[in-house]
N, C-alpha and C positions, 0 to 999 in steps of 0.2 A: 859136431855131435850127430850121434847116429839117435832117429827117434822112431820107436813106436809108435803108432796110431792106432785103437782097436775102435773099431766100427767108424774106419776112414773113410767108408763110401756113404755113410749115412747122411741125413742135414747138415748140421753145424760140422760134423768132421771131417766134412767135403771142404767145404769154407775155409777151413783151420789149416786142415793140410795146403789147400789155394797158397793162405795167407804167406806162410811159414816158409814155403818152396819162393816166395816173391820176396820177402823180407830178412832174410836167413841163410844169405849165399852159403854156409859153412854147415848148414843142416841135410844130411839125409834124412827122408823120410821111408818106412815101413808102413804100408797099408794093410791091416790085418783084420779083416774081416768075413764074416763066415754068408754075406752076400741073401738076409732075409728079406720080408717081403720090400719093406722101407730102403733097403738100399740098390745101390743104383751107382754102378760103374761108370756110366754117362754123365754123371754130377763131373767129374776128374777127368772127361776128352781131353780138355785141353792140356794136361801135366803128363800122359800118355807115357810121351818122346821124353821126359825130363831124364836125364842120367842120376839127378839123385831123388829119383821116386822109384819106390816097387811096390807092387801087392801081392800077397800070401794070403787067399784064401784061405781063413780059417776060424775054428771055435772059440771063446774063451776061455769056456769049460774043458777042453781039451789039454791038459797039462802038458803030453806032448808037441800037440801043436805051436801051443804056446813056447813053449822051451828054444824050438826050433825057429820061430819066428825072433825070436828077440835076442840072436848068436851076434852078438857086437854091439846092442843096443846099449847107450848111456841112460835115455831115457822112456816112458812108457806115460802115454794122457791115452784115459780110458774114454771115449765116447758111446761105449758096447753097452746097449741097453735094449729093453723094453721099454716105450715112454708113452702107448697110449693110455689113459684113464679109461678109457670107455672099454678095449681090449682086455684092460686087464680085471673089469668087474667081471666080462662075460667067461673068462677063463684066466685063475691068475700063476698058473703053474710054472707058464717058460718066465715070468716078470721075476719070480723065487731063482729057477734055473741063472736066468744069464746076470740078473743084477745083484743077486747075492752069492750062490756058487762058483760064478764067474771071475766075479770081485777077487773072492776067495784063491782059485786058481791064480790069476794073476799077482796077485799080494807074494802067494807062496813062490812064483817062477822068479818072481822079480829081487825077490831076497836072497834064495839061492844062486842066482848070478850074477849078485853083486851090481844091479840099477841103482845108478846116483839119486833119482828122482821120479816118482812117481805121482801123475795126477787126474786124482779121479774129478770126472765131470757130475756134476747134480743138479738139482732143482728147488727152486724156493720152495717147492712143494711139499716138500718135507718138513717144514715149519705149521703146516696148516693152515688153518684160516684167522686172520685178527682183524676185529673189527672197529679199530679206529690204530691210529701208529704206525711203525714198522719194527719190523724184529730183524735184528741183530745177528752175528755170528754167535753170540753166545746164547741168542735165544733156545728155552727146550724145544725137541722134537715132536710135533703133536700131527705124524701122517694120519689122513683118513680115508684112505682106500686103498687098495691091494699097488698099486704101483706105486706112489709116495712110501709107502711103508716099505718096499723092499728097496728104493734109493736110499731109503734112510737107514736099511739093515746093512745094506753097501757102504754107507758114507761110516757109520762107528765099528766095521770090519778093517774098513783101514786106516781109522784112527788107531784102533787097538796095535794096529804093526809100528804105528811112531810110539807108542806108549809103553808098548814092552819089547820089541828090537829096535827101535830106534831109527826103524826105515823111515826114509824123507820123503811121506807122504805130505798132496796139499790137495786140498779138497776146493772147487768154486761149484756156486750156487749159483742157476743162471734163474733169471724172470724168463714169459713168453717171449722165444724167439719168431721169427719170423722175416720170408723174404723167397728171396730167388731158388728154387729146386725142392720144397718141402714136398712130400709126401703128402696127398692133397686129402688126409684123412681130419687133419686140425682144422679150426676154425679158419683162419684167414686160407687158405689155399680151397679149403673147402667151397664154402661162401663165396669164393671169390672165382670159384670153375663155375659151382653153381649157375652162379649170377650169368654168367655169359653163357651158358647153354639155357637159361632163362625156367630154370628148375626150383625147387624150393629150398628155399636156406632152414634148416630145418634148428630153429633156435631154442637153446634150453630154459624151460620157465619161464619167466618174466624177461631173461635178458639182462639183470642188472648186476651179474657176478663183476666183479672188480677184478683187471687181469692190470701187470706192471709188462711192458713190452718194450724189447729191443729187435735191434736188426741184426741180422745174423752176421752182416762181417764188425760190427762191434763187440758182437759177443766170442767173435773166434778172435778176434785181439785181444780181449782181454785176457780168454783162457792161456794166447802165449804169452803176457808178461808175467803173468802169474806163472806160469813153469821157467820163462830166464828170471824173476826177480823176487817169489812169492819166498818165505821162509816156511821151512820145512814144518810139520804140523800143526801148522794153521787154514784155516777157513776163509774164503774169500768170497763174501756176497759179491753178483753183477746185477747190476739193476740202475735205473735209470731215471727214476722219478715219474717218470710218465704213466699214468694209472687211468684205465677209460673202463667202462662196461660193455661185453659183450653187444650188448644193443647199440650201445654208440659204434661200435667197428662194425657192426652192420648193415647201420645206416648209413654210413661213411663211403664203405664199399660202394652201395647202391646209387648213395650221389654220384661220384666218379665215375660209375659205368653208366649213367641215364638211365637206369633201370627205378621200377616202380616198388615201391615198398611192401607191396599186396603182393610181392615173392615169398615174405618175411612166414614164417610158419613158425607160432608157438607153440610147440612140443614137451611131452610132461618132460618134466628131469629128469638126468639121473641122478641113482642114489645116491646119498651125502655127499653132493654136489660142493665143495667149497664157497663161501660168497665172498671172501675178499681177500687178497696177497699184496703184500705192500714191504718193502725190504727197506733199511738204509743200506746204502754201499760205498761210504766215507772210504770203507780200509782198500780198498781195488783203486778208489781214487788216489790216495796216498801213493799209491806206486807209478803214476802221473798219469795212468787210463783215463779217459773219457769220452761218452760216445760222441759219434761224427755225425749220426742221421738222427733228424728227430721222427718222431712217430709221424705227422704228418708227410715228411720227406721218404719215409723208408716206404709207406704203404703206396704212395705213388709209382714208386719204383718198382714196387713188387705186383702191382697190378699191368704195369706196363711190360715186366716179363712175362708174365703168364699170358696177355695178349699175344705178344711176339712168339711167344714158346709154346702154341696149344699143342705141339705133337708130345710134348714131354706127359702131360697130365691127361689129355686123351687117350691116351697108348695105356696107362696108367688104371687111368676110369674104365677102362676095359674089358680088363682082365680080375685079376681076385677082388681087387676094390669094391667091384660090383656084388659081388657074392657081399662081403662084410655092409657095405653099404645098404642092401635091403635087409639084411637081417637087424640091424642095430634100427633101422629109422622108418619101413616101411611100416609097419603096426603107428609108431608115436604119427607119424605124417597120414597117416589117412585117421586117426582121431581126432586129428586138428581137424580136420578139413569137416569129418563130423560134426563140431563144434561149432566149427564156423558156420554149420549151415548148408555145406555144399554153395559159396556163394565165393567165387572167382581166387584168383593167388593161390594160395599153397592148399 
């Protein structure tokens, strides 16, 4: 099987493509991505030399582009997005552009040349927030900020293609990923650079949001069984059970590194902040998935990359990071610090 991959150099589709090329002797892979600030060619050194990898730099809003990247392709998993919250309050234009025009684009290239399979990647975040349970595949929609809303205008864009042509879309919904090569703008990569340049963890509110967290090469298995084994218009929660508070993963961190908690800086919120995500994901297990790392095993391992790896996130914190990085936290961190007193830590 010849496969697309749109936004292969990103996180998880770095991982997924890893997976797929290791697991998959009979898969080609197409890397098709238009190469923004989050992705990173570097993620994939090591698959370079593979005879069945390439990359195609390209848009997904680009219909031509698109058309021409996917000349043989059987299959198409979309990882092409926008997925900061924090990004997308301060400007939500390209989150509309690539996660729902995009969608769009590709939905249409992929019916016109006859793709057996199509699978758009998502996020529990487009459920909302529930404050005691878990919701379900069949749960409603209830996004509350400009990026959950346009994953969620993406995920019934191509439902709507199974529902009146009959294209075999499948849709997974993953919890917080996390692990090796993230873009160091989320929480754990964040906090977790922070911490070792001995800078402030600049934490939102109180700290007690509820996040459900996987590691990312569990979560790029499961997105391939669900494209060799998922039925076509249906929904596939990934999640894990494991449910902690932003404050517990930051004090967590801090143990691990021997770092002192008075890094910790509570910073106003952002707005309509979710406080709690909680999935059941029975039906991803039924297809015999389940994860390999537990939360305390994966964060070990991902702190011990970032140790070994600081040229990746250095190099990184550099350059634009930095620009976005004072404009989002510089004001909230030096009002902590007012608060506090002017009295030591953040």
């Amino acid at each position: 099987m010849k496969l697309l991959v749109a936004g292969g150099a990103g996180f998880i589709g770095s991982h997924f493509i890893r997976h797929c090329l290791r697991n998959f002797p009979h898969w080609q892979v197409v890397n098709f991505d238009k190469l923004t600030y989050a992705a990173n060619l570097e993620n994939l050194a090591d698959v370079q030399g593979n005879p069945r990898y390439s990359f195609v730099k390209g848009d997904i809003c680009d219909a031509d582009q698109v058309e021409q990247a996917l000349s043989g392709c059987q299959a198409v998993v979309n990882f092409a997005a926008e997925t900061h919250v924090d990004r997308s309050i301060l400007g939500a234009d390209s989150f509309l552009r690539t996660d729902v025009f995009g969608v769009f684009v590709l939905l249409e290239a992929c019916t016109k040349l006859g793709v057996e399979r199509f699978l758009q990647v998502s996020t529990d975040e487009v459920y909302g927030p529930i404050e005691e349970g878990c919701f379900s595949e069949t749960s409603p929609l209830n996004p509350r900020n400009p990026y959950s809303a346009s994953k969620a205008a993406g995920d019934l864009l191509a439902l709507s293609y199974w529902h009146t042509h009959s294209f075999p879309v499948l849709i997974t919904r993953g919890c917080n990923t996390y692990g090796a090569n993230q873009y160091p703008e989320k929480l754990v990569p964040l906090f977790l650079t922070n911490a070792l340049e001995d800078k402030p963890l600049p934490l939102y509110g109180d700290g007690l949001q509820v996040r459900e967290w996987i590691y990312v090469t569990d979560h790029a298995e499961a997105i391939a069984l669900v494209l060799e084994k998922g039925k076509p218009g249906e929904i596939y929660n990934i999640g894990t059970g494991e449910r902690v508070t932003n404050l517990e993963i930051t004090r967590r961190l801090l143990e691990e590194l021997r770092k002192s908690e008075d890094l910790i800086a509570h910073v106003a919120d952002r707005p309509g902040h979710d406080r709690r995500y909680a999935m059941e994901s029975e039906k991803i297990r039924s297809l015999g998935w389940a994860p390999k790392r537990s939360f305390d095993e994966g964060l070990k391992f991902t702190i011990e990359w970032y140790i070994e790896n600081r040229q990746f996130w250095e190099k990184i914190k550099s350059g634009e990071f930095r620009v976005w990085y004072e404009s989002q936290y510089r004001e909230r961190l030096e009002a902590a610090e007012r608060k506090r007193g002017g009295r030591g830590g953040a």
